[in-house]
C-alpha positions as CSV (number, residue, x, y, z in Angstrom):
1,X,0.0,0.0,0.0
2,X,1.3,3.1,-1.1
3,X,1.9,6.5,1.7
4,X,1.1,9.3,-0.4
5,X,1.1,11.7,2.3
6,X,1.6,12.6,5.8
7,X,-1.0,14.3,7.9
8,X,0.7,14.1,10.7
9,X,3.8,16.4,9.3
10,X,3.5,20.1,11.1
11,X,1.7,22.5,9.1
12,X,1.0,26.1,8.6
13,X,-2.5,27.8,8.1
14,X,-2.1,27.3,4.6
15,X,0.3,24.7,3.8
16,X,-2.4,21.5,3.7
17,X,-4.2,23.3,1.0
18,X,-0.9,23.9,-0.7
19,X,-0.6,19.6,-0.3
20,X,-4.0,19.2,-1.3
21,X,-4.0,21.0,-4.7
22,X,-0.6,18.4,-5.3
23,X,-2.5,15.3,-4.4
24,X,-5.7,16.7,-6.6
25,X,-3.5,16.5,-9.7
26,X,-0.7,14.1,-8.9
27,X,-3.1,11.6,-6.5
28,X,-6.7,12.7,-6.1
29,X,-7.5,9.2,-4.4
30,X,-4.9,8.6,-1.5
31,X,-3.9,6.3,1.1
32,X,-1.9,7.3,4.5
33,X,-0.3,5.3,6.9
34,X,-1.3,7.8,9.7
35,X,-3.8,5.8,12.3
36,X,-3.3,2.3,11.2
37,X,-4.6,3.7,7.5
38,X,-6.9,5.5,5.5
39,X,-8.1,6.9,2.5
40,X,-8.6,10.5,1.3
41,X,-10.5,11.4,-1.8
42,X,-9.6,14.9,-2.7
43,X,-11.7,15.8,-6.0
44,X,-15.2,16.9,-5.8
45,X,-16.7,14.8,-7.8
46,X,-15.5,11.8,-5.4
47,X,-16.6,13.2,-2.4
48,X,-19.6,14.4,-3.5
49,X,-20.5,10.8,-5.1
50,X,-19.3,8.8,-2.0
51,X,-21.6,11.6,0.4
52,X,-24.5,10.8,-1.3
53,X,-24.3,7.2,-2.5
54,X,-25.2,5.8,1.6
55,X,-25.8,2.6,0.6
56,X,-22.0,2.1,-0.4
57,X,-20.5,4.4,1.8
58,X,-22.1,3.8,5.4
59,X,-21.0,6.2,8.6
60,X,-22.0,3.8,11.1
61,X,-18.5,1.7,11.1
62,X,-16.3,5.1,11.6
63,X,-17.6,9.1,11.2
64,X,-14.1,10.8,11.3
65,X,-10.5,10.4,10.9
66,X,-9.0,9.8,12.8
67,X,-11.1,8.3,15.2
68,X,-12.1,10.0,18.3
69,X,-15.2,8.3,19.6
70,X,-14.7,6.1,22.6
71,X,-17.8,5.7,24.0
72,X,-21.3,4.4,22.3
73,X,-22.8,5.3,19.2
74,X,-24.0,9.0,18.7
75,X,-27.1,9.2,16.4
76,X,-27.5,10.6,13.6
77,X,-23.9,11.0,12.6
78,X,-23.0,7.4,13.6
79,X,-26.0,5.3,12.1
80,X,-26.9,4.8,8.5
81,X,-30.5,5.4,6.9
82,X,-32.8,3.9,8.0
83,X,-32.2,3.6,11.8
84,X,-30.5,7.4,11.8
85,X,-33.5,9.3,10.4
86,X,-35.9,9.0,13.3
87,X,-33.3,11.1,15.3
88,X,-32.8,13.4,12.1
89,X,-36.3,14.0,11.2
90,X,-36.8,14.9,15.4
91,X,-33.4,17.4,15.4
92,X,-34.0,19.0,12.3
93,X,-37.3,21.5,12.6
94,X,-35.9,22.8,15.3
95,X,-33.0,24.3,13.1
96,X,-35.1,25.9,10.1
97,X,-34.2,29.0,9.5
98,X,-37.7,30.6,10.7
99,X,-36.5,28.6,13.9
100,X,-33.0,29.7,14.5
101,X,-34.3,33.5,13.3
102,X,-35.2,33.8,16.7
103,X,-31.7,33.0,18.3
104,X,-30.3,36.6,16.3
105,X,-30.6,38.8,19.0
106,X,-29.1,36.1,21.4
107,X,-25.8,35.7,19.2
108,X,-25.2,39.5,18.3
109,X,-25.8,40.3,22.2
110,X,-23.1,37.2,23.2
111,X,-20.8,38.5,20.2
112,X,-20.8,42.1,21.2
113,X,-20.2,41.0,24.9
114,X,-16.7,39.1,23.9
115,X,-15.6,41.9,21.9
116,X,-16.3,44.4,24.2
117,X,-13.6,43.0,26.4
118,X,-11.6,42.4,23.2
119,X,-11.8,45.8,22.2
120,X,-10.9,47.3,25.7
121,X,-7.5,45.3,25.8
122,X,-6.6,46.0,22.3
123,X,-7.0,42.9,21.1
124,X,-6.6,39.3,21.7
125,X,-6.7,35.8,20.0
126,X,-10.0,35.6,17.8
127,X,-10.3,32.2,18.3
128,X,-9.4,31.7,22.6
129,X,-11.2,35.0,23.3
130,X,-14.2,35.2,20.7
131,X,-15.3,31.9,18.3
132,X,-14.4,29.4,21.1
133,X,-16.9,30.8,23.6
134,X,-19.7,32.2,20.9
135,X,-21.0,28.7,19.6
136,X,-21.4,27.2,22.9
137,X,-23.4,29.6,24.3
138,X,-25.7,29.8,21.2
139,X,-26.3,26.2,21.5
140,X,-27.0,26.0,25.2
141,X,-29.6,28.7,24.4
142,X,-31.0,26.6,21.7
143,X,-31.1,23.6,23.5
144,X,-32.7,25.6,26.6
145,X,-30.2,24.6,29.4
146,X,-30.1,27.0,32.9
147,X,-27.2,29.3,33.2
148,X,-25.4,26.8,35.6
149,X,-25.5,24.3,32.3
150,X,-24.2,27.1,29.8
151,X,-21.3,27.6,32.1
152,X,-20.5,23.9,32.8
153,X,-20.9,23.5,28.9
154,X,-18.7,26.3,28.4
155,X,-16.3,24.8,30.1
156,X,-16.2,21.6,29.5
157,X,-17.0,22.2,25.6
158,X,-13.6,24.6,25.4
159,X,-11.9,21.2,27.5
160,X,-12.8,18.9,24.9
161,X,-12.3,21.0,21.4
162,X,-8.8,22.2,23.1
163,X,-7.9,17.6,24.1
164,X,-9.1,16.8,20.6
165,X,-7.3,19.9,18.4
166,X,-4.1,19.0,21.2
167,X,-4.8,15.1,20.4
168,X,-4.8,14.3,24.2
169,X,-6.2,11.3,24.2
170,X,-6.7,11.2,28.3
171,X,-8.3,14.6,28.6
172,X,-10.3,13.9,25.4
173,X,-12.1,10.7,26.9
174,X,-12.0,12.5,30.3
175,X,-14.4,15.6,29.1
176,X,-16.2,13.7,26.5
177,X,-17.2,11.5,29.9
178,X,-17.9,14.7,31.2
179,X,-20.4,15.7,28.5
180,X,-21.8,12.3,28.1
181,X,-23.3,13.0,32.1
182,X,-24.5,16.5,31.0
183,X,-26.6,14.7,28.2
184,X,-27.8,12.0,30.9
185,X,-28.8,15.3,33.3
186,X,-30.5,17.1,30.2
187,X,-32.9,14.0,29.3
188,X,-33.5,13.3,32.9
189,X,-34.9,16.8,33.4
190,X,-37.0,16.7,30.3
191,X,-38.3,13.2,31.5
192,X,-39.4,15.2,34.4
193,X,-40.0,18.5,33.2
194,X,-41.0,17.8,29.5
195,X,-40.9,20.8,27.1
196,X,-43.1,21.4,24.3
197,X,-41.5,19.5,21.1
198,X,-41.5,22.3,18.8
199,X,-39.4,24.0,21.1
200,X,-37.0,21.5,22.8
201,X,-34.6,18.7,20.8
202,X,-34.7,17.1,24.1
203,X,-37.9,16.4,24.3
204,X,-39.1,16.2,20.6
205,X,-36.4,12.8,21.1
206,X,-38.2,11.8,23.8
207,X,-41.6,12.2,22.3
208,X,-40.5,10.3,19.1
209,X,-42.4,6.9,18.1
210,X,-41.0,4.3,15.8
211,X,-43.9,1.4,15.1
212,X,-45.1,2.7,18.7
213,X,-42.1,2.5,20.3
214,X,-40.0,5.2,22.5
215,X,-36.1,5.7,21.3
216,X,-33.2,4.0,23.3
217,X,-32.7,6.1,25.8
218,X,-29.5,5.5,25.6
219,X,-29.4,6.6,21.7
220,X,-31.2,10.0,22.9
221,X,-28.5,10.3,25.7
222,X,-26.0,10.0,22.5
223,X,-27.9,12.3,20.2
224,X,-27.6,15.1,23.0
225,X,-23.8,14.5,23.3
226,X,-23.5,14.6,19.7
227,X,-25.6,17.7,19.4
228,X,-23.1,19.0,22.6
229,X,-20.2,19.6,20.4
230,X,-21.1,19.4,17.1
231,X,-22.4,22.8,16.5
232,X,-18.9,24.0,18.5
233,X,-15.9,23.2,16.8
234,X,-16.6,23.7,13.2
235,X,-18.3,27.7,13.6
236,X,-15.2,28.3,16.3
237,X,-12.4,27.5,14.1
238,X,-14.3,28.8,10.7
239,X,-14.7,32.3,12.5
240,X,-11.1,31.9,13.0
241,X,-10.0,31.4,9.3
242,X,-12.2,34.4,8.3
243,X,-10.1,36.4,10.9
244,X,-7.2,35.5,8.9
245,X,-8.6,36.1,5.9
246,X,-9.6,39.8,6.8
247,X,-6.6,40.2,8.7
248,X,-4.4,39.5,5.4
249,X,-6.7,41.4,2.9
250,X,-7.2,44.8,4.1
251,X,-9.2,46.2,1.6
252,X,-11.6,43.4,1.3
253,X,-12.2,44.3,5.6
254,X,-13.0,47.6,4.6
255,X,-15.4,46.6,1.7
256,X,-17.2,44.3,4.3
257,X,-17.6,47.2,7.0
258,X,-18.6,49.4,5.1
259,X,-21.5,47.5,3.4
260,X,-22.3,44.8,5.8
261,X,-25.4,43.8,3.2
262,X,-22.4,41.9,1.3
263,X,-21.4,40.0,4.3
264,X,-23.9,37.2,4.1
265,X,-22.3,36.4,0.4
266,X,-18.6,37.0,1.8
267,X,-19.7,33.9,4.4
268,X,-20.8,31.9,1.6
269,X,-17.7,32.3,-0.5
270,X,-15.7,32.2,2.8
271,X,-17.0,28.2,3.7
272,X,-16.4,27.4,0.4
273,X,-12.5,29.1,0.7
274,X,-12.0,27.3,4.2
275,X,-14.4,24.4,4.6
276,X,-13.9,23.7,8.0
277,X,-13.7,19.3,7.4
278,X,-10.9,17.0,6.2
279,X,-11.6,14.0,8.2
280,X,-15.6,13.0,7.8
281,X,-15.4,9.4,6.8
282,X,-17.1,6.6,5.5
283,X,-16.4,3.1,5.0
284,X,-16.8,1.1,1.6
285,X,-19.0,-2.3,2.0
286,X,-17.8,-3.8,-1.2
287,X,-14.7,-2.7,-2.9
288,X,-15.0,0.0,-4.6
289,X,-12.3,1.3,-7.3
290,X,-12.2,5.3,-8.3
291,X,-10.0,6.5,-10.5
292,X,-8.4,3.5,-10.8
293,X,-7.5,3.0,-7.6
294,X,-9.3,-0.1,-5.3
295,X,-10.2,0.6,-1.8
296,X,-10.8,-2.6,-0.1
297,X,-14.1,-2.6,1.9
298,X,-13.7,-2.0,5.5
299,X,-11.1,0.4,4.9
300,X,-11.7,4.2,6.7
301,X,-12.4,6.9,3.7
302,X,-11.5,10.8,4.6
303,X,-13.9,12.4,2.5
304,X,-11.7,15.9,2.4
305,X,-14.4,18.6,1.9
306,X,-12.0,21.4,1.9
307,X,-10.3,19.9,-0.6
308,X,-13.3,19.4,-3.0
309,X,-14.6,22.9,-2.4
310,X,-11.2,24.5,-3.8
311,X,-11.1,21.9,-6.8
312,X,-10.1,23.7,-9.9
313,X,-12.6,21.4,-12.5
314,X,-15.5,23.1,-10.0
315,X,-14.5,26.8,-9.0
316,X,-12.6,29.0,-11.3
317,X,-9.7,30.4,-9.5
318,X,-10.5,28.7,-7.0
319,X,-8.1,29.3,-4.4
320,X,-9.2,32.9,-4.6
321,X,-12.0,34.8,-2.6
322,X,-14.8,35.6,-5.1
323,X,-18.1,36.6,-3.6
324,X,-19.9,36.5,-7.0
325,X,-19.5,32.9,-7.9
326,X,-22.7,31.7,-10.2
327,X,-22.1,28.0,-8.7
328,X,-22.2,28.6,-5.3
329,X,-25.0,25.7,-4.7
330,X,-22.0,23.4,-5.6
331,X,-20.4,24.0,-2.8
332,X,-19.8,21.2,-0.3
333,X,-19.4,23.3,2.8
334,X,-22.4,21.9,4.7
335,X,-22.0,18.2,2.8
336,X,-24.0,16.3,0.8
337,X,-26.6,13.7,1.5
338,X,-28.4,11.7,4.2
339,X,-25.9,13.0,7.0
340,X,-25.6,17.2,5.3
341,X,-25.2,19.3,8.1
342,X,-28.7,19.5,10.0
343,X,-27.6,22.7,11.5
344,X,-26.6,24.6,8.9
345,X,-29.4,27.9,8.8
346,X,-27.9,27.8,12.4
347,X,-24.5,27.9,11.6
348,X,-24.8,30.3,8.8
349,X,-26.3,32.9,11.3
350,X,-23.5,32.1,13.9
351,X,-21.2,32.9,11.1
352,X,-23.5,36.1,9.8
353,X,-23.5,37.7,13.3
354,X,-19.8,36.8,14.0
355,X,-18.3,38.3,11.3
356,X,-20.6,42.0,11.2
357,X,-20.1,42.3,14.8
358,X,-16.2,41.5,14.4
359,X,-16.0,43.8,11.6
360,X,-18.2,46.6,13.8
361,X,-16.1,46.3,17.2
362,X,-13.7,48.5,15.7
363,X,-12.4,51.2,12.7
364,X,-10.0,47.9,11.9
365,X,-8.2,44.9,13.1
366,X,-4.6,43.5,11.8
367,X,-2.5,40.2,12.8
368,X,-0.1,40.2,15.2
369,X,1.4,36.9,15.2
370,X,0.8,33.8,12.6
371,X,-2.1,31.8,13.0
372,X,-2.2,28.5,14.5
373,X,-3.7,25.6,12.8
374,X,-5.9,22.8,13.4
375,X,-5.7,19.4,13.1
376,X,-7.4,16.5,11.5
377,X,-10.3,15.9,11.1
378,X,-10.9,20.0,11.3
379,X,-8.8,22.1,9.2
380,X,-8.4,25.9,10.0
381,X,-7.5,28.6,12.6
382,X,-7.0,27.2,16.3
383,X,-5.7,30.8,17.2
384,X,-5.9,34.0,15.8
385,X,-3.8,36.6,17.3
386,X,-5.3,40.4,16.4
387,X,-4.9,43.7,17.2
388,X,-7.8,46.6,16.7
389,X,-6.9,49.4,15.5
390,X,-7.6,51.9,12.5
391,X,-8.4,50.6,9.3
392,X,-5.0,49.8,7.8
């Protein structure tokens, strides 16, 4: 088996791009040795076929590379139709974008509060300071916790991205335990104190029938860990790579501040440009050959969506920021298929809100330091460092 590359070599912000436009045309199907082995498809047409083909390409053996779930399954990411879609058809019209609407004034107060303290030092890491604390508190809002829960998931959400992006094992385990026992308290509460469905995930899972039947409770348990951190890590370290962006291309920052009516289309363009996933997988049942390379069945598959979202057969220039694209709906930012992102109207008003209020806190903003990257599976900005300032 061949090693065509190393994800495990240290990396800049933008050198894994750099390696995935080389593997696009030199390798666009390739294998790493990096945790016991995997594939990566790289070309758009690859991962958007394997996304949606389900029956082929199942989740429910292993969701990410590498792998980071110790503990049960977590519907709906780790099932396959038709046991995942009870949970997805509960979860997701409670994230319509009539639904989430309502959560606007939430994020721009939680956004202006961070930046107010931002702004009064000078400064300070986009990510540690601004996109790490923003999602959580969205989504304990959403999901209707007390203000003791939206700390505790604060803290231990900020625990577990920092374990995972670190790849300490003991401390990932440790605080995914810990948010596994906030999901048991959250379902024990609704059991006891049930909300209306159309207003609570917790208890539209709880209310859910299939052929009469309740859910696992277990399963629920899962589904609330899953929705825990899922809606975290990928707005936190997207916010981040925007910060970059502006920070490096002044004039576009100024474009965007002074007509924030463009900065819904920026965002679009933006997830396109840095597609916060490298790592969502799926596993082949039969082998399958693409390209003329043979994956064996059983054998993880990285299906690399920021490297299909900058392929050059799809987007013209497309390592460039252009937020007039005519085939934006091919974009692959929020995936493709039975398990596309559920929460994406959600995410797309984090990202909105995040990005206008960053670009309001101040006349301008500039980097101080290099970013930091992530790490498989997320790719991206792990920490920003920025000072505000005059437009430069």
């Amino acid at each position: 088996m061949t090693h065509d590359f190393d994800p495990l070599q240290p990396e800049t912000f933008d050198s894994a791009n750099g390696e995935y436009a080389e593997l696009r045309a030199r390798c666009p199907v390739a294998h790493s040795d990096a945790w016991g082995g995997f594939w990566a498809l790289m070309k758009h047409a690859d991962v958007a076929a394997a996304a949606t083909d389900w029956q082929t390409f199942i989740t429910s053996k292993q969701n990410v590379v590498p792998k980071v779930a110790f503990t049960g399954r977590r519907p709906p990411l780790h099932l396959d139709p038709p046991e995942h879609t009870p949970y997805r058809r509960a979860i997701a019209p409670l994230l319509t974008e009539r639904k989430v609407a309502r959560l606007e004034p939430i994020v721009r107060r939680i956004c202006r509060d961070l930046l107010t303290d931002m702004v009064a030092q000078g400064g300070g890491d986009v990510v540690a300071d601004y996109s790490a604390h923003m999602p959580i508190a969205v989504f304990a809002h959403w999901m209707n916790l007390t203000p003791d829960a939206v700390d505790e998931l604060t803290r231990v959400g900020q625990r577990y991205n920092i374990a995972v992006q670190s790849a300490d094992m003991d401390a990932t385990k440790e605080s995914s335990l810990l948010l596994y026992d906030m999901a048991r308290g959250i379902v024990a509460d609704r059991k006891a104190n049930p909300l209306p469905v159309d207003e609570d995930v917790t208890s539209a899972l709880l209310a859910t029938r299939v052929d009469g039947e309740p859910l696992p409770e277990e399963m629920i348990v899962g589904t609330i860990r899953q929705v825990l951190v899922v809606g975290i890590i990928a707005p936190s370290v997207m916010i981040g790579s925007i910060a970059v962006h502006l920070g490096r291309d002044q004039a576009l920052q100024a474009k965007l501040r002074a007509d924030p009516a463009l900065v819904p289309a920026a965002v679009e363009e933006f997830l396109r440009l840095y597609t916060p996933y490298r790592g969502f997988a799926r596993t082949a049942v039969t082998d399958v050959t693409i390209r003329g390379r043979t994956i064996p069945a059983g054998e993880p598959i990285a299906l690399v969506y920021a490297s299909a979202n900058r392929d050059e057969e799809v987007f013209e220039d497309a390592d460039q920021f252009r937020i007039d694209r005519p085939n934006m709906k091919d974009s692959l930012a929020f995936g493709r298929g039975t398990h596309s992102c559920v929460g994406a109207a959600l995410a797309t008003l984090e990202l909105n809100v995040a990005v206008e209020e960053l670009l309001a806190a101040a006349p301008g903003f500039t980097l101080t330091g290099e970013p930091k990257p992530t790490r498989f599976p997320e790719i991206g900005a792990l920490s920003v460092p920025i000072a505000f300032g005059h437009a430069a």
